[in-house]
C-alpha positions, 0 to 999 in steps of 0.5 A, spaced: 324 549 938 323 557 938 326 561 942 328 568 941 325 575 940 325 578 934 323 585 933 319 585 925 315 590 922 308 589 920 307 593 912 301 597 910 297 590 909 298 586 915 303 582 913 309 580 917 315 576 914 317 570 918 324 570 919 328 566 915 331 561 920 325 560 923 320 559 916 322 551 915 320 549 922 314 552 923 311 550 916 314 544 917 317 544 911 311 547 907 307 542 909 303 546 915 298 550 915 299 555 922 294 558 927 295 564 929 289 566 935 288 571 941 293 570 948 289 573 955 295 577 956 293 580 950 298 577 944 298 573 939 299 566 939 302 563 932 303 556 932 304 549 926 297 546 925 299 539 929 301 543 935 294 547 935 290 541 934 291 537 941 289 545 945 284 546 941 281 539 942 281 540 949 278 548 949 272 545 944 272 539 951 269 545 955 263 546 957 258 551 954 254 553 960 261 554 964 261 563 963 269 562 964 271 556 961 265 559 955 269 566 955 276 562 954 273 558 948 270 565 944 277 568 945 282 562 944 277 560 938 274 565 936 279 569 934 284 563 931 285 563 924 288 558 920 294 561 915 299 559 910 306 563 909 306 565 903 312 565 898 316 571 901 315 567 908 309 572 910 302 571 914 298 575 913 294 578 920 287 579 920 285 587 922 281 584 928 287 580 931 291 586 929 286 591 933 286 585 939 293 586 940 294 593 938 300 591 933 302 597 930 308 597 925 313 595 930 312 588 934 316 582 937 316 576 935 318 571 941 319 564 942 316 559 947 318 553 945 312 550 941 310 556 938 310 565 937 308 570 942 306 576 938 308 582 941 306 590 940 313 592 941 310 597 948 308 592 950 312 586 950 317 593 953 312 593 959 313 586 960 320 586 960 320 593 965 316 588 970 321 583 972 323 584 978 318 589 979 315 586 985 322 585 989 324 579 985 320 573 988 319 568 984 312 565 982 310 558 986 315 552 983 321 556 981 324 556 989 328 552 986 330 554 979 337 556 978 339 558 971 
C-alpha cells in the first residue's frame, strides 16, 4: 500500500528518484514494469503494470463514438507510458507528461493506496489550501466518516 507525501525533485533530464521505501513494492520486486499517465485534475498517475492492466481494460471498453467517454481514453490512454526504474530507483517522465502536469523542479509524490499522484509542488499546496475551503462540508457518502 502507498500512503504518504513526499516532496522530490526532478533533475535536469526528467528523472525523478523513487524513494527507497517505496521502490520494492512498487516494481514488485523488480519484476514490473510501471505506468505512468495523465489524471483530469492535472497530475500524474504512477501505477505497477498488474495494478494498471484491469483499468486500462475497462477505458479500451469505452465507446469510441462516445465524445466524453473518447475524451477520458485520449487522456488516460494516450498519455500512459510504460517505464522501468532504473538502477538508482529512477523514472524517467516524458517532456509531454512533464508539460501536462506543469512539473518543474520540485513535485509531490503522493500515495493513494494502489498507486502515486504526481503533483507540481504549487499545485498539490493549492489542493491542500482548498480543504475546508467551501465551510467544511463533507462530499456525498462521508456523512458518517469520522476519523
Amino acid at each position: 500500500m502507498f500512503q504518504g507525501a513526499t516532496a522530490i525533485n526532478i533533475d535536469a533530464k526528467g528523472r525523478l528518484s523513487i524513494p527507497t521505501k517505496h521502490r520494492h513494492t512498487l516494481s514488485q520486486g523488480g519484476k514490473s514494469k510501471l505506468v505512468l499517465t495523465s489524471h483530469p485534475h492535472k497530475c500524474l498517475i504512477l501505477y505497477p503494470q498488474e495494478k494498471w492492466d484491469p483499468i486500462r481494460s475497462k477505458i479500451m471498453n469505452f465507446s469510441s463514438f462516445d465524445p466524453k467517454l473518447s475524451l477520458w481514453k485520449r487522456l488516460l490512454i494516450g498519455f500512459a507510458e510504460e517505464l522501468e526504474m532504473d538502477a538508482s530507483g529512477r523514472i524517467l517522465i516524458s517532456p509531454a507528461l512533464r508539460e501536462f502536469a506543469s512539473l518543474k523542479k520540485k513535485v509531490m509524490l503522493v500515495g493513494q493506496g494502489n498507486h502515486f499522484e504526481l503533483w507540481n509542488d504549487d499545485e498539490w499546496v493549492s489542493q491542500i489550501s482548498s480543504i475546508g475551503s467551501d465551510g467544511d462540508t463533507l462530499p456525498p457518502g462521508m456523512e458518517n466518516f469520522a476519523l
